[in-house]
PDB file with one MODEL, atoms N, CA, C and O in Angstrom:
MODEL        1
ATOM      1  N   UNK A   1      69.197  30.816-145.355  1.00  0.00           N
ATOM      2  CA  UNK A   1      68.771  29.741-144.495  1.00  0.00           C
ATOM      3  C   UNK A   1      69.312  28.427-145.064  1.00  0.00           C
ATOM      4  O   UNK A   1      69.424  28.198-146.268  1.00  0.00           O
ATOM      5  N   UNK A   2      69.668  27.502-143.972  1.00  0.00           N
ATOM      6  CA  UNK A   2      70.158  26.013-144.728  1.00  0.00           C
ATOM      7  C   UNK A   2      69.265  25.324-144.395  1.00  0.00           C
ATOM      8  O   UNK A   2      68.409  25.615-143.559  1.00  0.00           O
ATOM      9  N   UNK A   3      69.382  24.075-145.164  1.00  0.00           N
ATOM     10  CA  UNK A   3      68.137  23.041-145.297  1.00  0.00           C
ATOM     11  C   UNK A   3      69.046  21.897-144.338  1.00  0.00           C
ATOM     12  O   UNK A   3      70.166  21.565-144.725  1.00  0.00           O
ATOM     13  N   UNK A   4      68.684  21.546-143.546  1.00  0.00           N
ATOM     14  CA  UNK A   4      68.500  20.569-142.323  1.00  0.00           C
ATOM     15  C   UNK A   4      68.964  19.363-143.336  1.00  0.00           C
ATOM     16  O   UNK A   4      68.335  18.995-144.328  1.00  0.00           O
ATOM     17  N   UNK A   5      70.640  18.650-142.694  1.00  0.00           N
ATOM     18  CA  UNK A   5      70.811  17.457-143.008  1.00  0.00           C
ATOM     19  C   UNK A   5      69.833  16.177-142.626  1.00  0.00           C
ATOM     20  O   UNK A   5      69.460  15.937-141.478  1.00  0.00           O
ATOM     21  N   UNK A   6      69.366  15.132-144.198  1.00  0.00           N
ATOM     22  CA  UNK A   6      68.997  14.442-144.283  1.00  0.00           C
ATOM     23  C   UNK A   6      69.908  13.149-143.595  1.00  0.00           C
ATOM     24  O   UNK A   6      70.722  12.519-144.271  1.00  0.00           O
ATOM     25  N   UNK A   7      69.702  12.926-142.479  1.00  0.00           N
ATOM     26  CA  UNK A   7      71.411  11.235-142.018  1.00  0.00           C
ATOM     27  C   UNK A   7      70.222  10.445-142.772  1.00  0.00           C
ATOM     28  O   UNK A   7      69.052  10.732-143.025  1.00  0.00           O
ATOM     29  N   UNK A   8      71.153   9.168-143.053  1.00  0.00           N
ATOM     30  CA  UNK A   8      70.421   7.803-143.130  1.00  0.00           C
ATOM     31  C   UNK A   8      71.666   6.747-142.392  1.00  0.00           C
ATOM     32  O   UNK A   8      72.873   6.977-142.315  1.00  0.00           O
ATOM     33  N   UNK A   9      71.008   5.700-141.965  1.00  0.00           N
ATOM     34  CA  UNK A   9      72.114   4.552-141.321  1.00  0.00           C
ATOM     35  C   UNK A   9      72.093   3.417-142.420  1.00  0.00           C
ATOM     36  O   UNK A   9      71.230   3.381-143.297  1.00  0.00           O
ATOM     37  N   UNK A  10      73.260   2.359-142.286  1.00  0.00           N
ATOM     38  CA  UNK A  10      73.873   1.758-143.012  1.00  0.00           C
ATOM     39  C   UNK A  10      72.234   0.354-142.768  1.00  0.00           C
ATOM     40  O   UNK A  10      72.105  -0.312-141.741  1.00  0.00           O
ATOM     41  N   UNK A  11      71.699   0.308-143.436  1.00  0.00           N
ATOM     42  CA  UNK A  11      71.000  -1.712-142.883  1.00  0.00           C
ATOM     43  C   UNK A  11      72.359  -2.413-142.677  1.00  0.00           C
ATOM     44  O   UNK A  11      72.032  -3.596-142.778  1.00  0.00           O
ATOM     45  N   UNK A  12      73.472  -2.396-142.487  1.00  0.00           N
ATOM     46  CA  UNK A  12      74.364  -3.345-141.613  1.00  0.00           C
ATOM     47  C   UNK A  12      74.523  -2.525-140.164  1.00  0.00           C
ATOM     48  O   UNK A  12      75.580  -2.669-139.550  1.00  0.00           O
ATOM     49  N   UNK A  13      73.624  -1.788-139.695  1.00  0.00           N
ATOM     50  CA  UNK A  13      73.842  -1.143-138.176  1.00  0.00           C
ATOM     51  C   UNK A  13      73.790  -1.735-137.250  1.00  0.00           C
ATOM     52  O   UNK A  13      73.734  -0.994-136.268  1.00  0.00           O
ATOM     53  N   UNK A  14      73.772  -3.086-136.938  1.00  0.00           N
ATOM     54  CA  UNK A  14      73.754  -4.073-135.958  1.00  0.00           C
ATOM     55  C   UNK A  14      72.657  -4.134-135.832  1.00  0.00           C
ATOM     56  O   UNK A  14      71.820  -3.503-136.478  1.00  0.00           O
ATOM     57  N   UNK A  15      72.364  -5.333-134.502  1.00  0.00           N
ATOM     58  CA  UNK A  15      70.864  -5.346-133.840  1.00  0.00           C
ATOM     59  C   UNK A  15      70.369  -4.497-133.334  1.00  0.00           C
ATOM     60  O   UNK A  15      70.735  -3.341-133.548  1.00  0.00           O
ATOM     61  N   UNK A  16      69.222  -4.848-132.370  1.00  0.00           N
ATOM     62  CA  UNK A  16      69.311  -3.594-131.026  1.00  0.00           C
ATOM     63  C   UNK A  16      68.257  -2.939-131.987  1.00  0.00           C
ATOM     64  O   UNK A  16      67.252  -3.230-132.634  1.00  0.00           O
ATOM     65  N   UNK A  17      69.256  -1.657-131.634  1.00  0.00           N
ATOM     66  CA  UNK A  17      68.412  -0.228-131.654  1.00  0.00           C
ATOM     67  C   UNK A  17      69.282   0.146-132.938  1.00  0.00           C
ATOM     68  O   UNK A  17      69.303   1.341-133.232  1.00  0.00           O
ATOM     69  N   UNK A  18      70.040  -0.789-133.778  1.00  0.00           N
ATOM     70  CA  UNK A  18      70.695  -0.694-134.550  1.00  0.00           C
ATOM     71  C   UNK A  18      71.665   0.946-134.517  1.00  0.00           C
ATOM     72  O   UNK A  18      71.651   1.855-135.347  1.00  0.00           O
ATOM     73  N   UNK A  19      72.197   0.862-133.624  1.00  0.00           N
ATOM     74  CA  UNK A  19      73.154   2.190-133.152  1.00  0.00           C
ATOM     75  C   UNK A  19      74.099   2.171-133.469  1.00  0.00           C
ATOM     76  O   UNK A  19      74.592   3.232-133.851  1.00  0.00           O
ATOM     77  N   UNK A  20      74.927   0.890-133.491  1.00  0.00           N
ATOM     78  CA  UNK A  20      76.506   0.642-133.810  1.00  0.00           C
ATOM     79  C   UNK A  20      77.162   0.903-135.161  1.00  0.00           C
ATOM     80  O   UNK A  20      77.958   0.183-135.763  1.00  0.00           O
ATOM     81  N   UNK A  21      76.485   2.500-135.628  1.00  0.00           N
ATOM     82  CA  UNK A  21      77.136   2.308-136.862  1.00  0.00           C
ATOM     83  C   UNK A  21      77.783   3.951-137.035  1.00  0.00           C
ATOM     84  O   UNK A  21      77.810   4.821-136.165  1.00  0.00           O
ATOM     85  N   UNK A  22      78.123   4.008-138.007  1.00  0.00           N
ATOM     86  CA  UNK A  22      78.301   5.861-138.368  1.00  0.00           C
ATOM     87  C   UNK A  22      76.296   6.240-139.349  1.00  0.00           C
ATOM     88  O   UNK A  22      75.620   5.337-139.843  1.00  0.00           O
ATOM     89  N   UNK A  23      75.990   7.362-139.330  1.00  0.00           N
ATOM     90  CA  UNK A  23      75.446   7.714-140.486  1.00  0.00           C
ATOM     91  C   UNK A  23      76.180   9.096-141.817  1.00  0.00           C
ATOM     92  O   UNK A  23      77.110   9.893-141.935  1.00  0.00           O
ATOM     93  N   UNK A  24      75.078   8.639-142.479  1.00  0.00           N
ATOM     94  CA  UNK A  24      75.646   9.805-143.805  1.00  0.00           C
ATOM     95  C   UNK A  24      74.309  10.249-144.267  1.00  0.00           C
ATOM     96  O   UNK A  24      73.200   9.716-144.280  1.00  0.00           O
ATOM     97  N   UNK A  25      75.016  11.999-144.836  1.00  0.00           N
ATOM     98  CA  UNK A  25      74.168  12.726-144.617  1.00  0.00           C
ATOM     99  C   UNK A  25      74.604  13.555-146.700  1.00  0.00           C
ATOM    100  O   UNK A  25      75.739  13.884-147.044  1.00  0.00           O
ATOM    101  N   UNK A  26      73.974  13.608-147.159  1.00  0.00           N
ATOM    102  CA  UNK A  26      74.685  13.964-148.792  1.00  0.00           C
ATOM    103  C   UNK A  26      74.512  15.502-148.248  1.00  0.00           C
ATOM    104  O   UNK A  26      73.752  15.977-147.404  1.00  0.00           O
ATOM    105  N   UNK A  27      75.102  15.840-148.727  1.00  0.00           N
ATOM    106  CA  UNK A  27      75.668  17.953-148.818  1.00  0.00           C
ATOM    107  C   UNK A  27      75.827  18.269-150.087  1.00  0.00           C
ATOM    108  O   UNK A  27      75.664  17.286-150.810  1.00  0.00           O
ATOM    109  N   UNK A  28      76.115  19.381-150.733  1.00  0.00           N
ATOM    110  CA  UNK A  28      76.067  19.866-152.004  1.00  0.00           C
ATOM    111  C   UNK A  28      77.311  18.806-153.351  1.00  0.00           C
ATOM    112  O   UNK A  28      77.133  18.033-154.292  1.00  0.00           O
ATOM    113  N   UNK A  29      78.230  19.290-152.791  1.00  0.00           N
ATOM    114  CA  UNK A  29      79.608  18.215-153.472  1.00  0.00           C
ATOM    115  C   UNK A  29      79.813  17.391-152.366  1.00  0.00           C
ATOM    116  O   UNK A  29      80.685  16.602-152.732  1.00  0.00           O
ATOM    117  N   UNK A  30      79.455  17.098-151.060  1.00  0.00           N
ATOM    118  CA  UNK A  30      80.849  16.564-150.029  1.00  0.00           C
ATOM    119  C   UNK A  30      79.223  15.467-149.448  1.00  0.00           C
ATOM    120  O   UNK A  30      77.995  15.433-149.526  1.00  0.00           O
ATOM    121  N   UNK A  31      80.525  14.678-148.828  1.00  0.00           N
ATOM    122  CA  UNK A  31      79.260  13.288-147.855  1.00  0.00           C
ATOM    123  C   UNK A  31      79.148  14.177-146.166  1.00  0.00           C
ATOM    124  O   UNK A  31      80.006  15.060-146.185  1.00  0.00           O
ATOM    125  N   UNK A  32      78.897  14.181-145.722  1.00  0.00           N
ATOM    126  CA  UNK A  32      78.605  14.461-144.335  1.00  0.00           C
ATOM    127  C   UNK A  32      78.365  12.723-143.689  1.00  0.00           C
ATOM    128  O   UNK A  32      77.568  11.856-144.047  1.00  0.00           O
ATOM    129  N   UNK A  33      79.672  12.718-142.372  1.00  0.00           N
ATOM    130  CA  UNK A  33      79.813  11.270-142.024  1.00  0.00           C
ATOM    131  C   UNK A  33      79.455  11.858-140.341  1.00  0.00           C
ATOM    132  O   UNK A  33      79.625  13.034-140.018  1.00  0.00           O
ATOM    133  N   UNK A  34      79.064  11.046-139.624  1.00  0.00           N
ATOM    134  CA  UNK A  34      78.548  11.222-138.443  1.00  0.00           C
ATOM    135  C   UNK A  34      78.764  10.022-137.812  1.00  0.00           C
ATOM    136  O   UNK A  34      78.825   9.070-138.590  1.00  0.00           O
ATOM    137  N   UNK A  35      78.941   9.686-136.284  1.00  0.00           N
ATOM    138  CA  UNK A  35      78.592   8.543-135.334  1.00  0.00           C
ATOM    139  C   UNK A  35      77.147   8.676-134.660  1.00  0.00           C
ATOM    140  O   UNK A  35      76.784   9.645-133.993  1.00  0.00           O
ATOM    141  N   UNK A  36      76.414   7.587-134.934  1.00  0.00           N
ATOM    142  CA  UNK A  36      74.766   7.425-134.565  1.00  0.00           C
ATOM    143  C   UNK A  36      75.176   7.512-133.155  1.00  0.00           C
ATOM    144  O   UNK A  36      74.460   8.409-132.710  1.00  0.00           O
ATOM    145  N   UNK A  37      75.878   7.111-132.263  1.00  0.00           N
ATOM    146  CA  UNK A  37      75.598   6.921-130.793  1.00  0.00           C
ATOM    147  C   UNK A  37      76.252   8.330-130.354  1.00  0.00           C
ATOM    148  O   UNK A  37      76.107   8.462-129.139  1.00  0.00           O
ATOM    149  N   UNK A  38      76.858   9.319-130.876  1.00  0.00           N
ATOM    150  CA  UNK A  38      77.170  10.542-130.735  1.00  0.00           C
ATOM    151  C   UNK A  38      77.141  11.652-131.958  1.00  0.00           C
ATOM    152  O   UNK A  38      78.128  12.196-132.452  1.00  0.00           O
ATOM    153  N   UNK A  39      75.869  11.834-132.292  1.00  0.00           N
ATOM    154  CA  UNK A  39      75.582  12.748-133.607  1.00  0.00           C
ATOM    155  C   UNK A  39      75.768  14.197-132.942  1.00  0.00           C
ATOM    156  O   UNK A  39      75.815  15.056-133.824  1.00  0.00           O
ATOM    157  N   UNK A  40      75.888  14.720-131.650  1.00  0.00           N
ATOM    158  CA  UNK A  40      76.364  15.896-130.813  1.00  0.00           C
ATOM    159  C   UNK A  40      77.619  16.236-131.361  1.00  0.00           C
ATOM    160  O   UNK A  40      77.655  17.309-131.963  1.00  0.00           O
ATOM    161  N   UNK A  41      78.851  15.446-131.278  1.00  0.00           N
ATOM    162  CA  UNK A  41      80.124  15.218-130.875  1.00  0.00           C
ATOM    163  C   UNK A  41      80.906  15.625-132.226  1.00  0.00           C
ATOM    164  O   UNK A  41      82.136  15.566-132.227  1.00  0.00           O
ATOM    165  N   UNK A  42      80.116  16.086-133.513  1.00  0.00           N
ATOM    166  CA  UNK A  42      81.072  16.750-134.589  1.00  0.00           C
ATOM    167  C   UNK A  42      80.432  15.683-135.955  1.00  0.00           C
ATOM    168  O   UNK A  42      79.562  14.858-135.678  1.00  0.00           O
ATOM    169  N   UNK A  43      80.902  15.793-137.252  1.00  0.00           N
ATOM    170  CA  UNK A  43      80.867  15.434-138.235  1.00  0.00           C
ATOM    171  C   UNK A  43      82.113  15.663-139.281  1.00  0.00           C
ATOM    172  O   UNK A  43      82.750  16.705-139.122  1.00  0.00           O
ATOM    173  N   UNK A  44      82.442  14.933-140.151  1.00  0.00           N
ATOM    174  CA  UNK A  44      83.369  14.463-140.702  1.00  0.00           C
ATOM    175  C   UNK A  44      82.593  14.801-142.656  1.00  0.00           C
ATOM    176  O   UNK A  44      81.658  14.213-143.199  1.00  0.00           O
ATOM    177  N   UNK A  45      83.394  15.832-143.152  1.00  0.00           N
ATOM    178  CA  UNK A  45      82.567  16.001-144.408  1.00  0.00           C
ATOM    179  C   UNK A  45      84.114  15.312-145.412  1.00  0.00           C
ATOM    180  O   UNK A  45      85.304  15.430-145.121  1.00  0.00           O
ATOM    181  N   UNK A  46      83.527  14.662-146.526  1.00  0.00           N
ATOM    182  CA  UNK A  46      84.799  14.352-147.694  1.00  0.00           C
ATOM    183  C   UNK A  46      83.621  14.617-148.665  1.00  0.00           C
ATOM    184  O   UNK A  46      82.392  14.679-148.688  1.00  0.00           O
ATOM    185  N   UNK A  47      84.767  14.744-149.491  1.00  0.00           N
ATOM    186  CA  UNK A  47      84.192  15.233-151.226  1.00  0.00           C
ATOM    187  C   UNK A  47      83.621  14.052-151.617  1.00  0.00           C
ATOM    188  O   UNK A  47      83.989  12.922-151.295  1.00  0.00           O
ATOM    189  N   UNK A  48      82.466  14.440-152.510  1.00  0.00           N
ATOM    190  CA  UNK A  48      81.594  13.011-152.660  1.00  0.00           C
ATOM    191  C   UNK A  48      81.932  11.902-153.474  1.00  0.00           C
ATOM    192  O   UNK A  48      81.500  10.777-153.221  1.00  0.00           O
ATOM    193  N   UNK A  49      82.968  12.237-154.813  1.00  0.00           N
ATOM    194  CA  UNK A  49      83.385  11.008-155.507  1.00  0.00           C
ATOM    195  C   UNK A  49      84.759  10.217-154.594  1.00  0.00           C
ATOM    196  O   UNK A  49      85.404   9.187-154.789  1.00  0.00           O
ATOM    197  N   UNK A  50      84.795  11.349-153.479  1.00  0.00           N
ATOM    198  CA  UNK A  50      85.778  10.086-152.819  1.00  0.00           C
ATOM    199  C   UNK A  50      85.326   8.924-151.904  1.00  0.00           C
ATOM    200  O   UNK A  50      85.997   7.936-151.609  1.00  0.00           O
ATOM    201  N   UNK A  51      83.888   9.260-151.453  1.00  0.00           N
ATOM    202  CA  UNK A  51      83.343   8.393-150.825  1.00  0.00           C
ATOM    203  C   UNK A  51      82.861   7.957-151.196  1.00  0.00           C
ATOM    204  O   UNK A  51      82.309   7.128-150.472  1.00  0.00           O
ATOM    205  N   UNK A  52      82.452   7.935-152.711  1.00  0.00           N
ATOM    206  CA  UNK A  52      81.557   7.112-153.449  1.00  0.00           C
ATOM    207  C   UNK A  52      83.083   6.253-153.881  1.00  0.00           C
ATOM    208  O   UNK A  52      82.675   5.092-153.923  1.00  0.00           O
ATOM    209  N   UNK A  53      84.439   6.202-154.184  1.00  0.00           N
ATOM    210  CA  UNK A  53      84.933   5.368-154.441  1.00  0.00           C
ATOM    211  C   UNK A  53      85.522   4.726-152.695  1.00  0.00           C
ATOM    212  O   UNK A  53      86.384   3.853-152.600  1.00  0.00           O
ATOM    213  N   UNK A  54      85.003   5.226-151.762  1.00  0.00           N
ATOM    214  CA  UNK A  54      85.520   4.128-150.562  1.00  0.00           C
ATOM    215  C   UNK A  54      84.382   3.465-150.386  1.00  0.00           C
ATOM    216  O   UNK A  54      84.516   2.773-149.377  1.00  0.00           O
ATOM    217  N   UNK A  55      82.801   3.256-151.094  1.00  0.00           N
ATOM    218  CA  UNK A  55      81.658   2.439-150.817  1.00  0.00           C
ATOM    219  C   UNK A  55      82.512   1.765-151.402  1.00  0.00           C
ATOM    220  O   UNK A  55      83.322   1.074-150.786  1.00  0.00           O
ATOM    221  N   UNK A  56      82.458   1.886-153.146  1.00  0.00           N
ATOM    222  CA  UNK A  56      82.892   0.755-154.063  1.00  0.00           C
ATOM    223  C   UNK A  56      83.778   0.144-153.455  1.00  0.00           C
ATOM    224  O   UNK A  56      83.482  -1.010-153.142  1.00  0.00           O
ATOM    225  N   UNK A  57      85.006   0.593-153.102  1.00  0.00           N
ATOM    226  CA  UNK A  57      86.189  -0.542-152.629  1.00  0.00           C
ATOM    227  C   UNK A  57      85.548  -1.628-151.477  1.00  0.00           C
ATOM    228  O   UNK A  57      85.659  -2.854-151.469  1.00  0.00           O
ATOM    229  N   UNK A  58      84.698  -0.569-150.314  1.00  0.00           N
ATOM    230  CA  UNK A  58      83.786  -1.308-149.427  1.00  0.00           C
ATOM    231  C   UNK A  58      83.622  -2.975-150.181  1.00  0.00           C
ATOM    232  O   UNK A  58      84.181  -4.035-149.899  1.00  0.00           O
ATOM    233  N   UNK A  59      82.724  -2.666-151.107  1.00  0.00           N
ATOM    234  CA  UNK A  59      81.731  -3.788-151.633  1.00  0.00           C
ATOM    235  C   UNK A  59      82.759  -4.402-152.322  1.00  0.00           C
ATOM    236  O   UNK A  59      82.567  -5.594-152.082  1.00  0.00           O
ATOM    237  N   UNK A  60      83.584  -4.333-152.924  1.00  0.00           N
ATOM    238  CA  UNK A  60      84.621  -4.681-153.734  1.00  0.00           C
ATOM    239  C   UNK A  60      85.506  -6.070-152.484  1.00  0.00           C
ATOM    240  O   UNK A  60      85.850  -7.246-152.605  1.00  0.00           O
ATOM    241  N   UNK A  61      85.533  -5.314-151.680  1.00  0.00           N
ATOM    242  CA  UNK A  61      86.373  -6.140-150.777  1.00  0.00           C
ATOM    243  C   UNK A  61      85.349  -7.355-149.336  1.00  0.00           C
ATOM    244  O   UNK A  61      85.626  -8.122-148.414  1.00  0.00           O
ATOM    245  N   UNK A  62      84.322  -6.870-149.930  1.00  0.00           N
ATOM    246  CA  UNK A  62      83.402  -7.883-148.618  1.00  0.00           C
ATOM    247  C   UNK A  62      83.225  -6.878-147.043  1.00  0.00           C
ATOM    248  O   UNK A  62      82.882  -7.201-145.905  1.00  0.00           O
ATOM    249  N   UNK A  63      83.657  -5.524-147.678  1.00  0.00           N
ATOM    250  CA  UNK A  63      83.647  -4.898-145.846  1.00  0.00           C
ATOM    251  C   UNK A  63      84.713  -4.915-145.322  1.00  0.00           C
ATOM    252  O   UNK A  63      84.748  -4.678-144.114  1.00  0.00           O
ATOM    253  N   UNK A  64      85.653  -5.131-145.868  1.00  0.00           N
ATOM    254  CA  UNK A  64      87.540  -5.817-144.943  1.00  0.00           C
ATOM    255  C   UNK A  64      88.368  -4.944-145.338  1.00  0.00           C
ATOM    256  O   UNK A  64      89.474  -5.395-145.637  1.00  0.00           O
ATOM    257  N   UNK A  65      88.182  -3.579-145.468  1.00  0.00           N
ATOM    258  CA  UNK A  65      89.153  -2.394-145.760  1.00  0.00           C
ATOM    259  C   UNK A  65      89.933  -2.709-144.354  1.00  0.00           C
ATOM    260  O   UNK A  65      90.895  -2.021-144.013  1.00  0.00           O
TER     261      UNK A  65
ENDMDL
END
């Protein structure tokens, strides 16, 4: 049996209903990436120290990748 992905959304998800964003979901080694306004429509998994170095660059750069 698998254990049911945990998503969380970014606090920069816009206003609103704060929808306008992707969420992420942690998996064993890999990130699980998703779109909040279509979580139906598929998911996007990368290995986790690579997305832990595209936050850093994130923050590194102000958000302007």
């Amino acid at each position: 049996m698998t254990t049911p992905d945990v998503w969380k959304k970014s606090s920069y998800s816009g206003g609103g209903e704060g929808n306008a964003c992707v969420e992420v979901a942690p998996r064993r080694a890999r990130i699980a990436i998703r779109d909040s306004k279509a979580p139906s429509h598929g998911t996007l998994t990368v290995p986790a120290p690579s997305f832990a170095a595209f936050v850093c660059a994130l923050k590194r750069s102000g958000g302007l990748l």
